[in-house]
Every structure is written in structure tokens, then in C-alpha cells.
gemmi code that builds the backbone of each chain (N, CA, C; Angstrom):
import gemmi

chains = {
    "A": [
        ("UNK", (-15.048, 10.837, 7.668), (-14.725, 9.529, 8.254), (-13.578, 8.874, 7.480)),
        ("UNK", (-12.516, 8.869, 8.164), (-11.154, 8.525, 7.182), (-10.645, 7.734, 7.798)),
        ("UNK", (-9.956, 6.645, 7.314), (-8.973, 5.630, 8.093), (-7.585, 6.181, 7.532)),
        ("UNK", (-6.500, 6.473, 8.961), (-5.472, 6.828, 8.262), (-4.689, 5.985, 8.673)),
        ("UNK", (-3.713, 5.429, 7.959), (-2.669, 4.659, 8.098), (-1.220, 5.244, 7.928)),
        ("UNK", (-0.796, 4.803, 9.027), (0.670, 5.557, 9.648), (1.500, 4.044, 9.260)),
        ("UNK", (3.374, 4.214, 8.627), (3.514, 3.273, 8.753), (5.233, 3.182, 8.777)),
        ("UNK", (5.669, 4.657, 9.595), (6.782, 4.790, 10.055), (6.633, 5.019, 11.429)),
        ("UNK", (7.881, 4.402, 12.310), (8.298, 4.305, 13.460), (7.951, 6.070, 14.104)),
        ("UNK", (7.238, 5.913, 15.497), (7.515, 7.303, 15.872), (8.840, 7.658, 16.382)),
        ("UNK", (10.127, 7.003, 16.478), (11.194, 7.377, 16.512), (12.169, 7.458, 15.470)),
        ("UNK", (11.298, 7.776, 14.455), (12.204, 7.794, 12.743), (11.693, 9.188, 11.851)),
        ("UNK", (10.013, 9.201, 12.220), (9.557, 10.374, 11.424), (8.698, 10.686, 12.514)),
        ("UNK", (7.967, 12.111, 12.126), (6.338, 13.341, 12.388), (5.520, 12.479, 12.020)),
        ("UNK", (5.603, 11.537, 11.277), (4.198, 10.858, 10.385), (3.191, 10.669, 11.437)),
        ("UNK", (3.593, 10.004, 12.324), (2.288, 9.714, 13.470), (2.040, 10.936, 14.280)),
        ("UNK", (2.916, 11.684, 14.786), (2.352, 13.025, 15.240), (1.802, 13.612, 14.740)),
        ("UNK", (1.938, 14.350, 13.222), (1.387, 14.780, 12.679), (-0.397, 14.617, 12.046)),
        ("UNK", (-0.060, 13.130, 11.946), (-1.236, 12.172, 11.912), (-2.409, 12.417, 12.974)),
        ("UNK", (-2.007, 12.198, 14.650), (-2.580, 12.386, 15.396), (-3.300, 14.291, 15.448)),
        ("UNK", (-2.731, 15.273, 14.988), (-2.629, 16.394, 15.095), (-4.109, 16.698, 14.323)),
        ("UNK", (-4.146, 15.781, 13.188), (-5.366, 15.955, 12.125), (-6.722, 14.916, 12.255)),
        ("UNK", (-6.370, 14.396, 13.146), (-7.446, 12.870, 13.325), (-8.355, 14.012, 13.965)),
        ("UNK", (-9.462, 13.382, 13.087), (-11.087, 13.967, 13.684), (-11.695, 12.819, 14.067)),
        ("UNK", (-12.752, 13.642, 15.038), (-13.589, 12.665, 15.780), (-13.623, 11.179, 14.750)),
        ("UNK", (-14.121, 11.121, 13.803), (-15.108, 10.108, 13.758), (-14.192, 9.309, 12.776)),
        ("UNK", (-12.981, 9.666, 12.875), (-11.666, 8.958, 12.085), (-11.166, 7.896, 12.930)),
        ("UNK", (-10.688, 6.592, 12.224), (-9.687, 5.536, 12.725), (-8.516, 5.598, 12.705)),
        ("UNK", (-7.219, 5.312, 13.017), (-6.186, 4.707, 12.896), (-5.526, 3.377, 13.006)),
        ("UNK", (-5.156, 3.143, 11.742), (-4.036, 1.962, 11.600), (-2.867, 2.134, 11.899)),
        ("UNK", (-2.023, 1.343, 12.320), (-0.084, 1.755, 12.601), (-0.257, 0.072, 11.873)),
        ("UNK", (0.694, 0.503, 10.850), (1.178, -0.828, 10.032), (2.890, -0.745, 9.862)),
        ("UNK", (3.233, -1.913, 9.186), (4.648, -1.736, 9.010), (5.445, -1.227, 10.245)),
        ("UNK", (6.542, -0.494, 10.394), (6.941, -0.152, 11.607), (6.308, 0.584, 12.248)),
        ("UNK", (5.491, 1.380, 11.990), (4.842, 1.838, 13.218), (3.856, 0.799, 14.280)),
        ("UNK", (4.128, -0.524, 14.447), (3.351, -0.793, 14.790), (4.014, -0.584, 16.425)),
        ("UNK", (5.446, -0.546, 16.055), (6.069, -0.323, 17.406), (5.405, 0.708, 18.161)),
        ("UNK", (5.116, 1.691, 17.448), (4.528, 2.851, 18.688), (3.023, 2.095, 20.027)),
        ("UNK", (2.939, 0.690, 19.253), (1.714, 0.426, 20.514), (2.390, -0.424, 21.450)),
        ("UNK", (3.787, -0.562, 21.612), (4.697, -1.694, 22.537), (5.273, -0.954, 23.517)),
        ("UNK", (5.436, 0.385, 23.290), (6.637, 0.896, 24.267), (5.887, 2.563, 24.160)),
        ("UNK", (6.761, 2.970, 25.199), (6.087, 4.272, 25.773), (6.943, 5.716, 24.301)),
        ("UNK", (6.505, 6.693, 23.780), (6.456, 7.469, 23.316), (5.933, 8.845, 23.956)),
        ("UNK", (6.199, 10.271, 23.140), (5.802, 11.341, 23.260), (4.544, 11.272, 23.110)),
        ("UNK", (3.873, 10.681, 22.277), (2.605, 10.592, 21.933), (1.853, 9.266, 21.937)),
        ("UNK", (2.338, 8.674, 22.928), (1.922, 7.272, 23.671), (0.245, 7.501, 24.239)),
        ("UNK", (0.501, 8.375, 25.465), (-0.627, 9.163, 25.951), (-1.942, 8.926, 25.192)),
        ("UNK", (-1.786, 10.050, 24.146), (-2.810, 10.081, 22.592), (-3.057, 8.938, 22.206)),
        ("UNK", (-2.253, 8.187, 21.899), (-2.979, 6.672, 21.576), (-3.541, 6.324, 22.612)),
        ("UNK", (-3.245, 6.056, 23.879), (-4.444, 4.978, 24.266), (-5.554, 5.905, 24.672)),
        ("UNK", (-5.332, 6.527, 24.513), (-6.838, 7.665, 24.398), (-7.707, 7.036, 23.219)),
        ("UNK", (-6.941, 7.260, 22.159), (-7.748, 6.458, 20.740), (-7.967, 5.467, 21.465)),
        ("UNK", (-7.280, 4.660, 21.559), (-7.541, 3.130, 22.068), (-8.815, 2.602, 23.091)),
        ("UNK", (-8.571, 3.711, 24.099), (-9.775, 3.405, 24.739), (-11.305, 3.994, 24.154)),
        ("UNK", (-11.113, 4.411, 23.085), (-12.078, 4.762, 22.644), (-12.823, 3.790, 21.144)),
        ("UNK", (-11.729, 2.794, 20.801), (-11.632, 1.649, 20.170), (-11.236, 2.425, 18.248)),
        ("UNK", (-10.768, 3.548, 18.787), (-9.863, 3.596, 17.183), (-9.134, 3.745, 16.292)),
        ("UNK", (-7.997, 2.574, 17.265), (-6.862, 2.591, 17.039), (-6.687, 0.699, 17.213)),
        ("UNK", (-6.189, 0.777, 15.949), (-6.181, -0.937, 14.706), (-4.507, -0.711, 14.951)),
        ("UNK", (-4.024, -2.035, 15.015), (-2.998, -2.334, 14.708), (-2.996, -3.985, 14.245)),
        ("UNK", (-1.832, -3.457, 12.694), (-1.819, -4.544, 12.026), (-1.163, -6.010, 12.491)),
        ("UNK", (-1.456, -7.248, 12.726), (-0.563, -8.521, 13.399), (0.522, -8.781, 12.923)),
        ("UNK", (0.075, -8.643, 11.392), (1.320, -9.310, 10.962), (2.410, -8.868, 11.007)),
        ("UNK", (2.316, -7.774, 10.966), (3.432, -6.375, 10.913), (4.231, -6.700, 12.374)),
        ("UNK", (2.778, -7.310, 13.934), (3.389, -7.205, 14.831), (3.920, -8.845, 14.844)),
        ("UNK", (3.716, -9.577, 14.821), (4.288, -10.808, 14.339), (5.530, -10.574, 13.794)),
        ("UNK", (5.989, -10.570, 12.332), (7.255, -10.057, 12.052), (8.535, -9.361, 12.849)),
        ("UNK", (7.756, -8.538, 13.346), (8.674, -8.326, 14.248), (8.777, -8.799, 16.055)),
        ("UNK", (8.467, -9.563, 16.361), (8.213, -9.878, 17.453), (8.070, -9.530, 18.215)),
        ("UNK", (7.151, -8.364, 18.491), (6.547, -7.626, 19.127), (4.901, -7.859, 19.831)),
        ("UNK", (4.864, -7.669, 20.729), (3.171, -7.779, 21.176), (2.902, -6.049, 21.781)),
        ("UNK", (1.666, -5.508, 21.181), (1.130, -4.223, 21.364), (0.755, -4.105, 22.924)),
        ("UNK", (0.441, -3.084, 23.629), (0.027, -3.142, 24.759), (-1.295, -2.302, 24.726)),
        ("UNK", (-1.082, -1.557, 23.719), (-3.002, -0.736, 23.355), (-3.537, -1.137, 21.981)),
        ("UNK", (-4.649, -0.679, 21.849), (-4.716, -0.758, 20.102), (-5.569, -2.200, 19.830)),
        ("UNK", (-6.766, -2.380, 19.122), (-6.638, -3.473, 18.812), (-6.080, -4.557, 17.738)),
        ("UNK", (-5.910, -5.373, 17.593), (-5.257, -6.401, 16.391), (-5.920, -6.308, 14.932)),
        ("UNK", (-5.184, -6.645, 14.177), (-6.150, -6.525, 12.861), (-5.534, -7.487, 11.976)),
        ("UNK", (-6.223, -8.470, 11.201), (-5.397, -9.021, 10.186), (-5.758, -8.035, 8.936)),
        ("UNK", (-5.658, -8.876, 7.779), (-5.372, -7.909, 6.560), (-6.886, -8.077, 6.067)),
        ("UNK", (-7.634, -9.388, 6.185), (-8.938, -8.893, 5.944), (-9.616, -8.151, 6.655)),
        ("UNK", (-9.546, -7.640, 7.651), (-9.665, -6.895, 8.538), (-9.711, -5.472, 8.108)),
        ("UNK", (-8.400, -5.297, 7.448), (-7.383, -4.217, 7.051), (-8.746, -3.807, 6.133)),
        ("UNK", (-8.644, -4.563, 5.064), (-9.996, -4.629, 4.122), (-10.996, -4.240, 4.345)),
        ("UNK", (-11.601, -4.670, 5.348), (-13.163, -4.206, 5.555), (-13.218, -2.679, 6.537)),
        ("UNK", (-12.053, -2.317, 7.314), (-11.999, -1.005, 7.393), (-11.865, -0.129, 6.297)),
        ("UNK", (-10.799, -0.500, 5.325), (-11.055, 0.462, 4.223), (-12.567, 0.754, 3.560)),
        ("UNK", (-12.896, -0.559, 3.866), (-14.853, -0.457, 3.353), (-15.560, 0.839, 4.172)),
        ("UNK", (-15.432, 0.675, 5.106), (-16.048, 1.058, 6.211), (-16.016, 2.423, 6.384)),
        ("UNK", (-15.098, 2.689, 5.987), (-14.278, 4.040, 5.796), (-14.932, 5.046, 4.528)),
        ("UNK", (-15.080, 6.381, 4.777), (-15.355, 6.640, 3.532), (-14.233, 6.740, 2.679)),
        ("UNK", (-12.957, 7.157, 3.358), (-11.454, 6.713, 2.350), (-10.109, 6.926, 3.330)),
        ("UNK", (-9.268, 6.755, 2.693), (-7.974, 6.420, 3.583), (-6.968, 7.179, 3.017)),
        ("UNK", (-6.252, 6.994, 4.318), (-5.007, 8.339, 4.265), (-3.367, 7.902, 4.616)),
        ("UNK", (-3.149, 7.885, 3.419), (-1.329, 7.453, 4.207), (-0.671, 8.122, 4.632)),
        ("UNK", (-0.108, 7.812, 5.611), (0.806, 8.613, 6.410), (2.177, 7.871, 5.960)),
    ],
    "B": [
        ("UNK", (-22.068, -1.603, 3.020), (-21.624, -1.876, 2.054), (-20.780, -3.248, 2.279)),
        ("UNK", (-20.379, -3.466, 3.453), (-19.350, -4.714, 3.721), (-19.878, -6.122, 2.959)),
        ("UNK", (-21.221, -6.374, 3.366), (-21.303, -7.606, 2.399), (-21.691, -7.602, 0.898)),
        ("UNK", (-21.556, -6.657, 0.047), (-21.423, -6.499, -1.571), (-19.892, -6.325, -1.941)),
        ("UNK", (-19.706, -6.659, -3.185), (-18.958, -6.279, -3.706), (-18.326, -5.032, -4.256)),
        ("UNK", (-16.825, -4.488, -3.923), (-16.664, -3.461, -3.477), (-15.217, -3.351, -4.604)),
        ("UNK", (-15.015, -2.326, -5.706), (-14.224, -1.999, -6.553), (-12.977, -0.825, -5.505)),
        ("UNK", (-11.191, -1.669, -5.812), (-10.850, -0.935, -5.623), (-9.654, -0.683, -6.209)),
        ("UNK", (-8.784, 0.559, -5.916), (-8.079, 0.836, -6.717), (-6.876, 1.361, -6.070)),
        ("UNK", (-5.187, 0.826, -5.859), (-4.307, 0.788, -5.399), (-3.027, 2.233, -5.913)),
        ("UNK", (-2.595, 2.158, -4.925), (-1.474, 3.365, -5.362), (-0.075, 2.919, -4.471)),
        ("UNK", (0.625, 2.463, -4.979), (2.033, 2.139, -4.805), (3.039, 2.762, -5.236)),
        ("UNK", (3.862, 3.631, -4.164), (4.665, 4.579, -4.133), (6.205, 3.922, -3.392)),
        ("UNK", (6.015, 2.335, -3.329), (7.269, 2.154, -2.350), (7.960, 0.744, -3.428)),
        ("UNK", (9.452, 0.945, -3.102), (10.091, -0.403, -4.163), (9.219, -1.616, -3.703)),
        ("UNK", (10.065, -2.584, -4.375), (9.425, -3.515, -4.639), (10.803, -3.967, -2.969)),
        ("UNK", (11.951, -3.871, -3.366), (13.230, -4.174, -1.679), (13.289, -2.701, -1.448)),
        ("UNK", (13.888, -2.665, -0.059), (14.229, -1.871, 0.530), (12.744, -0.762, 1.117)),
        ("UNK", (11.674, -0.984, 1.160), (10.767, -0.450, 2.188), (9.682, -1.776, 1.865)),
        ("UNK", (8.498, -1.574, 2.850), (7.899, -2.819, 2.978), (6.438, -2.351, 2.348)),
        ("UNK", (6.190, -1.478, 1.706), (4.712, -0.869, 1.502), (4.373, -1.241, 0.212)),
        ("UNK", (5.565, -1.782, -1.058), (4.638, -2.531, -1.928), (4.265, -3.825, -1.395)),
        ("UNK", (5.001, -4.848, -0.439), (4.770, -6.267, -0.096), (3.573, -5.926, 0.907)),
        ("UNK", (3.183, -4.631, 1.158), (1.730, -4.559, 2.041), (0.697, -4.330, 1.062)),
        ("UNK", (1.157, -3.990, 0.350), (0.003, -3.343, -1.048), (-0.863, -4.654, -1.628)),
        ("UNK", (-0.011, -5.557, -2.128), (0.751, -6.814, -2.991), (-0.465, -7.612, -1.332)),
        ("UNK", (-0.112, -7.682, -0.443), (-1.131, -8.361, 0.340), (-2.675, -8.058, 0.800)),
        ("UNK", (-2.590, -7.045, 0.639), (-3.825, -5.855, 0.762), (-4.891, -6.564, -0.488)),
        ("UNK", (-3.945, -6.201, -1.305), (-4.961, -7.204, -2.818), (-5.376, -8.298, -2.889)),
        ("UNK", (-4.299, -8.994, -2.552), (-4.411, -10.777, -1.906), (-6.045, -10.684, -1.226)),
        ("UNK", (-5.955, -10.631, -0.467), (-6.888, -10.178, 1.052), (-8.439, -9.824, 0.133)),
        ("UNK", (-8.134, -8.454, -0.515), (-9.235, -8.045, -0.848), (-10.509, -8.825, -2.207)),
        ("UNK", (-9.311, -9.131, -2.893), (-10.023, -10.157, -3.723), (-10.167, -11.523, -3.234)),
        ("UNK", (-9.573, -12.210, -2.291), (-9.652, -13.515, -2.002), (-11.437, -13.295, -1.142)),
        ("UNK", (-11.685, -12.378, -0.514), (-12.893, -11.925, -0.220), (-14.212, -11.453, -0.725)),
        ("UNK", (-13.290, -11.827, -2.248), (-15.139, -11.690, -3.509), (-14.548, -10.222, -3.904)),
        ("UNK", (-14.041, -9.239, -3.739), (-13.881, -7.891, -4.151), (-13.168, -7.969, -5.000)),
        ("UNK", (-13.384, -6.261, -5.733), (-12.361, -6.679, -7.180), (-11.222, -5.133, -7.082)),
        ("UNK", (-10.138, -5.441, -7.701), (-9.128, -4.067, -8.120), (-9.184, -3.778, -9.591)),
        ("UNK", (-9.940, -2.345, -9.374), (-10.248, -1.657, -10.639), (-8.172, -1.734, -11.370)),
        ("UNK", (-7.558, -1.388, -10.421), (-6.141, -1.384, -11.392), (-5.193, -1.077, -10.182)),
        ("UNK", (-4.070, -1.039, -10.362), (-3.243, -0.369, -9.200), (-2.246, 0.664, -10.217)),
        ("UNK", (-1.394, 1.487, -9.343), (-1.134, 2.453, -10.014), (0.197, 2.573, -9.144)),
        ("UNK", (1.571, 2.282, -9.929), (2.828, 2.222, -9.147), (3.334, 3.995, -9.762)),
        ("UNK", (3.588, 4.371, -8.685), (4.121, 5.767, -8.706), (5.367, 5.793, -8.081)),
        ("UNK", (6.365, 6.729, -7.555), (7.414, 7.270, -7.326), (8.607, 6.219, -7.563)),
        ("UNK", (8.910, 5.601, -5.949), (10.058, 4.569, -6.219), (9.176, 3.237, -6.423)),
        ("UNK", (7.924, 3.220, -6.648), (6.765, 2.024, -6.723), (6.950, 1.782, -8.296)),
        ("UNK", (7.511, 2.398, -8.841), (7.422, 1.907, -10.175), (9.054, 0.718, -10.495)),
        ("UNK", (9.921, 0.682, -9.526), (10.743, -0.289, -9.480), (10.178, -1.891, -9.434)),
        ("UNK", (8.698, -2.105, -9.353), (7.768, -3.140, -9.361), (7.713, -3.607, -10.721)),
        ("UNK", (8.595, -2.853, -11.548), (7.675, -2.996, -12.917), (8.910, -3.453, -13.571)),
        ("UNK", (10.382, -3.501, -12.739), (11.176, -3.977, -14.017), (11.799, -5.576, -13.558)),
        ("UNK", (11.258, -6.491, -15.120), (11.812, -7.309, -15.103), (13.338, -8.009, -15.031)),
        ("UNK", (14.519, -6.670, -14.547), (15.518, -7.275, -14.253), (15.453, -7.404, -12.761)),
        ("UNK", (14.394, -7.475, -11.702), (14.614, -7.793, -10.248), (14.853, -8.731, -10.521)),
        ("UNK", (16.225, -9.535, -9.456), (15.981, -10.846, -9.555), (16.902, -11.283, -7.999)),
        ("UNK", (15.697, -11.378, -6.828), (16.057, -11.036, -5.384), (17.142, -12.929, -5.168)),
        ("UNK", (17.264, -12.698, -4.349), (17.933, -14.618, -4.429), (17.112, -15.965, -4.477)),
        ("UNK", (17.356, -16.635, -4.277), (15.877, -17.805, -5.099), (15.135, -17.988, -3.547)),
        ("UNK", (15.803, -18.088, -2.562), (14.899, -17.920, -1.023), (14.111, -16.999, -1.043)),
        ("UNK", (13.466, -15.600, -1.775), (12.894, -14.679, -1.047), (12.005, -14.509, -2.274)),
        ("UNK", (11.441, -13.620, -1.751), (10.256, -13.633, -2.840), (9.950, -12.663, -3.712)),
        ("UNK", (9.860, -13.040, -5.148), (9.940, -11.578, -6.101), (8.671, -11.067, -6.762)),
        ("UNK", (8.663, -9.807, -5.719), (7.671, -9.055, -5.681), (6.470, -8.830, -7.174)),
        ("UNK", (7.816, -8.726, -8.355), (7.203, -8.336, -9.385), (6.472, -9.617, -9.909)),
        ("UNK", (7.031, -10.376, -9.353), (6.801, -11.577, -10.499), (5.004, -11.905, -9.770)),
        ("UNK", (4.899, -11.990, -8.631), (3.577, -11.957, -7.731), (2.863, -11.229, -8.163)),
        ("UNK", (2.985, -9.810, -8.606), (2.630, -8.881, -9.299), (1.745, -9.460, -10.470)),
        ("UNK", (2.786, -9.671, -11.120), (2.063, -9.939, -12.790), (1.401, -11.130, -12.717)),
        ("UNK", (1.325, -12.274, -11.931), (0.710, -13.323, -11.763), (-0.651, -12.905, -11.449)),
        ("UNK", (-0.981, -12.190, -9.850), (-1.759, -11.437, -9.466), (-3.140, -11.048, -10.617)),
        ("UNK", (-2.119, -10.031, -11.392), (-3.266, -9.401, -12.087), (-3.105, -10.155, -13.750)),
        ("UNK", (-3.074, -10.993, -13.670), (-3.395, -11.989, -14.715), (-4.318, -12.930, -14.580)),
        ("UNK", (-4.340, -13.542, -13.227), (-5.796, -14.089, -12.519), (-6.795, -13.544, -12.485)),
        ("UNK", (-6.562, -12.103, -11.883), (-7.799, -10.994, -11.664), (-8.164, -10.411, -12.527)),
        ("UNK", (-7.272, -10.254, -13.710), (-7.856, -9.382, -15.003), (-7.717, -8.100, -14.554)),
        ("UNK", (-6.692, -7.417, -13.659), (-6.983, -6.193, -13.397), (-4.980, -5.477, -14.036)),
        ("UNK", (-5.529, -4.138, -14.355), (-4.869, -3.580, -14.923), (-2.957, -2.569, -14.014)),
        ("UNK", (-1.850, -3.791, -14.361), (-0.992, -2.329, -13.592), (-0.188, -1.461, -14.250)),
        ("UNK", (-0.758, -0.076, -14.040), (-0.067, 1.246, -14.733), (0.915, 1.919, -14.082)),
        ("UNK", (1.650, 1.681, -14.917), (2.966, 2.706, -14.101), (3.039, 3.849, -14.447)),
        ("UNK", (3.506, 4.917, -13.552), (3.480, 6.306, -14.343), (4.850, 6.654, -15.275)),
        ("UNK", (4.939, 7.172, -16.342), (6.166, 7.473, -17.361), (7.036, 7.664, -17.104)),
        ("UNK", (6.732, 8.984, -16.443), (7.920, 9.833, -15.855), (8.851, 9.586, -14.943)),
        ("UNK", (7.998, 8.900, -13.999), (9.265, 8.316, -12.686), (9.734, 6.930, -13.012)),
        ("UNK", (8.952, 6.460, -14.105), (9.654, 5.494, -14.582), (10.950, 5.650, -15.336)),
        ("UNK", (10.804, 6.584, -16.284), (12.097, 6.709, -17.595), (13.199, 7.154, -15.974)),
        ("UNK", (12.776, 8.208, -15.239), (13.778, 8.665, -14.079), (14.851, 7.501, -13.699)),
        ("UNK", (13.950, 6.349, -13.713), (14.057, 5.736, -12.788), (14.769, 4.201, -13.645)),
        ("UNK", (15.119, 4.190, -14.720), (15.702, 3.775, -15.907), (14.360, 2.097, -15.961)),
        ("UNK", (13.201, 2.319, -15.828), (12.258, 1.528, -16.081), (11.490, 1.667, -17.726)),
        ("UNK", (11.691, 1.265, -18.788), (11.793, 1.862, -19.930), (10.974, 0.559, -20.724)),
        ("UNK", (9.577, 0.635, -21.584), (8.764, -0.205, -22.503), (9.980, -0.043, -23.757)),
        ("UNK", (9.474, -0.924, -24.764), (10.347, -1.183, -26.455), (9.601, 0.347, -26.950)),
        ("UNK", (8.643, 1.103, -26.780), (8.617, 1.872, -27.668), (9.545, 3.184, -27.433)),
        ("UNK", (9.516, 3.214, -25.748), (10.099, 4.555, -25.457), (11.640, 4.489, -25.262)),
        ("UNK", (11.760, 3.176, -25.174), (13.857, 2.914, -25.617), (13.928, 3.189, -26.975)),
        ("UNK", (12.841, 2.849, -28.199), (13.213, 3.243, -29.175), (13.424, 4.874, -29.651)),
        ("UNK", (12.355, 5.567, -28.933), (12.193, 6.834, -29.042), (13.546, 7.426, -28.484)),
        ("UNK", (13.856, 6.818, -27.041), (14.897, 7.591, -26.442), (16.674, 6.912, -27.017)),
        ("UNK", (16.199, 6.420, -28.086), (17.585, 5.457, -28.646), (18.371, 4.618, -27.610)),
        ("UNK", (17.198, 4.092, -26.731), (18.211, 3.016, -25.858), (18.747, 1.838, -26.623)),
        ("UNK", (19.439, 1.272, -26.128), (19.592, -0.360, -26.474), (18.998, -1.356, -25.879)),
        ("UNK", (18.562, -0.912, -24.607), (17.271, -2.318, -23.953), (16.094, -1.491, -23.427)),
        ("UNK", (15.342, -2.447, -23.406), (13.942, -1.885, -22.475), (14.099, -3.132, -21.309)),
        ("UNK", (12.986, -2.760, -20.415), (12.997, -3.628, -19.366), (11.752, -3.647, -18.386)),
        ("UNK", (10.451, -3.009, -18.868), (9.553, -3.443, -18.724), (8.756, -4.884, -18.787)),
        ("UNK", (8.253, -5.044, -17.417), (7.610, -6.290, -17.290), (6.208, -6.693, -17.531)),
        ("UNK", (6.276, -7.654, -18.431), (4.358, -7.639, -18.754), (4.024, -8.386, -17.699)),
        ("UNK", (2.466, -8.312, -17.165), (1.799, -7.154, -18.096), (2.001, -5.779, -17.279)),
        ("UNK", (2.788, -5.094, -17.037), (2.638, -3.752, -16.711), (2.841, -2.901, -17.976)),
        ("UNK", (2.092, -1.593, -17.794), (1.973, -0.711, -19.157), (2.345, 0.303, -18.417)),
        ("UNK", (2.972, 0.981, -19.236), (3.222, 2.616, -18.828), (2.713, 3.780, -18.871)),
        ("UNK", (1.930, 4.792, -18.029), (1.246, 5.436, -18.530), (1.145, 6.491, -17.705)),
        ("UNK", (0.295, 7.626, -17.734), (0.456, 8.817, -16.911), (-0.581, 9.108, -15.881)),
        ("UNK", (-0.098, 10.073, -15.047), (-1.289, 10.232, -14.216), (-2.698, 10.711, -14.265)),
        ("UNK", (-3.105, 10.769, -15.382), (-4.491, 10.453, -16.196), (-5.402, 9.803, -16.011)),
        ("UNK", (-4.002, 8.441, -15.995), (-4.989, 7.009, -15.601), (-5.001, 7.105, -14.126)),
        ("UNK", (-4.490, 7.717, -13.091), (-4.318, 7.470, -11.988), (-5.838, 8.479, -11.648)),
        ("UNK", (-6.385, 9.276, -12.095), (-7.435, 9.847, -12.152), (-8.357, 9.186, -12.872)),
        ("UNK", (-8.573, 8.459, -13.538), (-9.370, 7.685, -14.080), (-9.617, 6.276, -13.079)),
        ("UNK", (-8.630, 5.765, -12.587), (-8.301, 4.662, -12.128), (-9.525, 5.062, -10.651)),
        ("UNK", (-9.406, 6.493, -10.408), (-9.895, 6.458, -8.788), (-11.147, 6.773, -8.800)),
        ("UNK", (-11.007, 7.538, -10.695), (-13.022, 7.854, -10.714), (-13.724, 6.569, -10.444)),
        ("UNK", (-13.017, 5.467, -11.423), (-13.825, 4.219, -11.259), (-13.980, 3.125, -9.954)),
        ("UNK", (-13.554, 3.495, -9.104), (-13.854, 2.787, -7.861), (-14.559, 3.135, -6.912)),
        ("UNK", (-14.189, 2.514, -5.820), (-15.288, 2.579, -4.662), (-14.306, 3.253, -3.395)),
        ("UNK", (-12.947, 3.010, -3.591), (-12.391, 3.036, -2.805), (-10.786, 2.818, -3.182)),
        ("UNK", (-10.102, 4.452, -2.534), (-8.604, 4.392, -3.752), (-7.672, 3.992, -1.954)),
        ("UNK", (-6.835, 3.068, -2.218), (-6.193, 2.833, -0.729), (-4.334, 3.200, -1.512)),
        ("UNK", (-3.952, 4.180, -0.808), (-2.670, 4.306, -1.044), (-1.708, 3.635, 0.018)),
        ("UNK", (-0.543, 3.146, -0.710), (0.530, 2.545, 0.458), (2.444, 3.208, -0.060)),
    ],
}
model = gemmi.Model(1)
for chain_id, residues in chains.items():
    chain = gemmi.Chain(chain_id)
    for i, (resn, *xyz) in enumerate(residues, 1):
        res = gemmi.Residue()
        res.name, res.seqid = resn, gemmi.SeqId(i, " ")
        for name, pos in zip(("N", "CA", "C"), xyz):
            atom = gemmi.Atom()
            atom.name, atom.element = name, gemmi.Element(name[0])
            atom.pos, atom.b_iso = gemmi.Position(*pos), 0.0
            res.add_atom(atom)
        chain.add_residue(res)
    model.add_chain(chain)
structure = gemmi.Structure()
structure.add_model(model)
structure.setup_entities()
């Protein structure tokens, strides 16, 4: 049970593909920092997320989407305590 | 485990300008202790050890990372180790090891200490939970 956090653009790096490639069942995902773009606009691996998404596990960080003025279209919101209590929740976490 | 108190322990691999993953780290902590939890230590590694030198000095509008830093864990009592090696690389240098390496300045910022990845194994035995950024 791992929370992995992705936090480059999927039009810059593999990080989130690759990411997605290794996510097991009972794993979460975060997109922080620029990746939060991958939940605004359509991608190669757009699809795959709202798959996570509709399955509720796939977090995206606000502030990250705030900053940039962006609003997500899958994924749910997360502030940073938030951020926090998934890492709890988690048995440990994975940067991407 | 969510409502106890929960030890954790940070790994910062990104500058302090130019990527955004120590100012997520640096909030991550904020967050986690403002919530009753504690940071066993954080542990600045690769270009994360640019956190540690007291010549940043960003323009007086923006905000300097390091200095949040050492404030941070002077409140919390918690420990930040930088690793040696990518530090000296990285011309981030304590008074003992400019003396050793015959510099003329050091430029380490207290309280950060310098140290190896030892502690970064020590740092993760003792927690609950190691979050890298």
C-alpha cells in the first residue's frame, strides 16, 4: 500500500507513465507540483487516470492547482494536511 | 494510526530556487507538525543540499527558503543533515572541512550539520514514516 507522488508534467518526463505502469491495486496517487496539469487537459495516459479516479485514487494537490490557475477535471483535491494524513495512511511513499 | 502521533522523517533532493520540491517539503513539515506530529530530522541530499548555504540571498519580496528552514527546526527541535559529499560537490562547505580542504570561507548555515548517509539510514530507522520530495 504505497502513495506515490508524481511531480513532473506528463509533457516534460515518463515519471507519470512510468508511475502508472507500477501502481498496484491497493496504491494511491498524488500529482503535485506540475504534474498537477495532467488532471486539466487530455494526455496519452489521461484514460488511466480517470480510471484511478473513478475508483477514488487519484489526489491532486490545490495548491499546486491554485498556483497555477488551473482547475482539475478528475482526481480529487487535497490540501497539504490532507497530503499528511495520506502519507499516514499509507504504509510509505514513493517519489516520482 | 491518524489520530496519534506520528514521527517523520524528510528527504530533500531539490534546490532551495529553481525546482519547487524543497518549498513542498518546507510545507509538508509546516502541515505535519502544525497537526501535533513530529520530524524525526530531514535529510537534504543531491541539489537539496543548496538549502544549507547561508549565502542564498533571493530579493527581499520572495521568500528564503533556508532561512524558514533553520527557523523551522529550531522551534521543533528537529535535526537538518546534509549529506558531505554533494555538499563539498556542490561548494556547500562547514569551518572544519574548509579548514581541512584549505579553503578560505565556509558557508554553512546553522543549524544545519553535515553528515553522511548513515544518518539518512538512521534518520528512517527512527520513524514512522520517511516522505521523499
Amino acid at each position: 500500500m504505497i502513495l506515490h507522488t508524481v511531480k513532473s508534467s506528463p509533457f516534460q518526463t515518463l515519471a507519470l507513465h512510468n508511475c502508472l505502469n507500477l501502481l498496484a491495486e491497493a496504491d494511491t496517487l498524488l500529482l503535485i507540483e506540475d504534474a498537477v496539469i495532467a488532471c486539466c487537459v487530455e494526455h496519452n495516459n489521461y484514460q488511466r487516470l480517470q480510471k484511478l479516479s473513478q475508483q477514488g485514487r487519484l489526489m491532486v494537490l490545490s495548491a499546486d492547482l491554485e498556483a497555477r490557475a488551473v482547475n482539475n477535471n478528475i482526481g480529487k483535491t487535497c490540501s497539504y494536511p490532507d497530503f499528511v494524513n495520506l502519507v499516514i495512511k499509507h504504509k510509505s511513499q514513493l517519489s516520482w | 494510526m491518524d489520530e496519534q502521533k506520528v514521527k517523520f522523517s524528510i528527504v530533500v533532493s531539490g534546490a532551495p530556487y529553481g525546482s519547487q520540491s524543497a518549498s513542498t517539503a518546507y510545507q509538508f513539515c509546516a502541515s505535519a507538525l502544525l497537526a501535533g506530529h513530529e520530524i524525526s530530522g530531514v535529510f537534504f541530499y543531491q541539489e537539496g543540499v543548496l538549502n544549507a548555504s547561508q549565502l542564498v540571498s533571493p530579493a527581499t519580496d520572495e521568500i528564503n527558503l533556508p532561512d524558514f528552514w533553520a527557523a523551522l527546526a529550531v522551534q521543533y527541535n528537529f535535526p537538518l543533515e546534509v549529506c558531505v559529499s554533494a555538499s563539498l560537490r556542490r561548494g556547500v562547505v562547514d569551518p572544519q572541512e574548509a579548514q581541512q580542504l584549505s579553503l578560505e570561507q565556509f558557508n554553512l548555515k546553522a543549524p544545519f550539520v553535515l553528515s553522511g548517509l548513515g544518518q539518512l539510514a538512521e534518520l528512517s530507522a527512527r520513524c514512522d514514516r520517511l516522505v521523499q520530495f
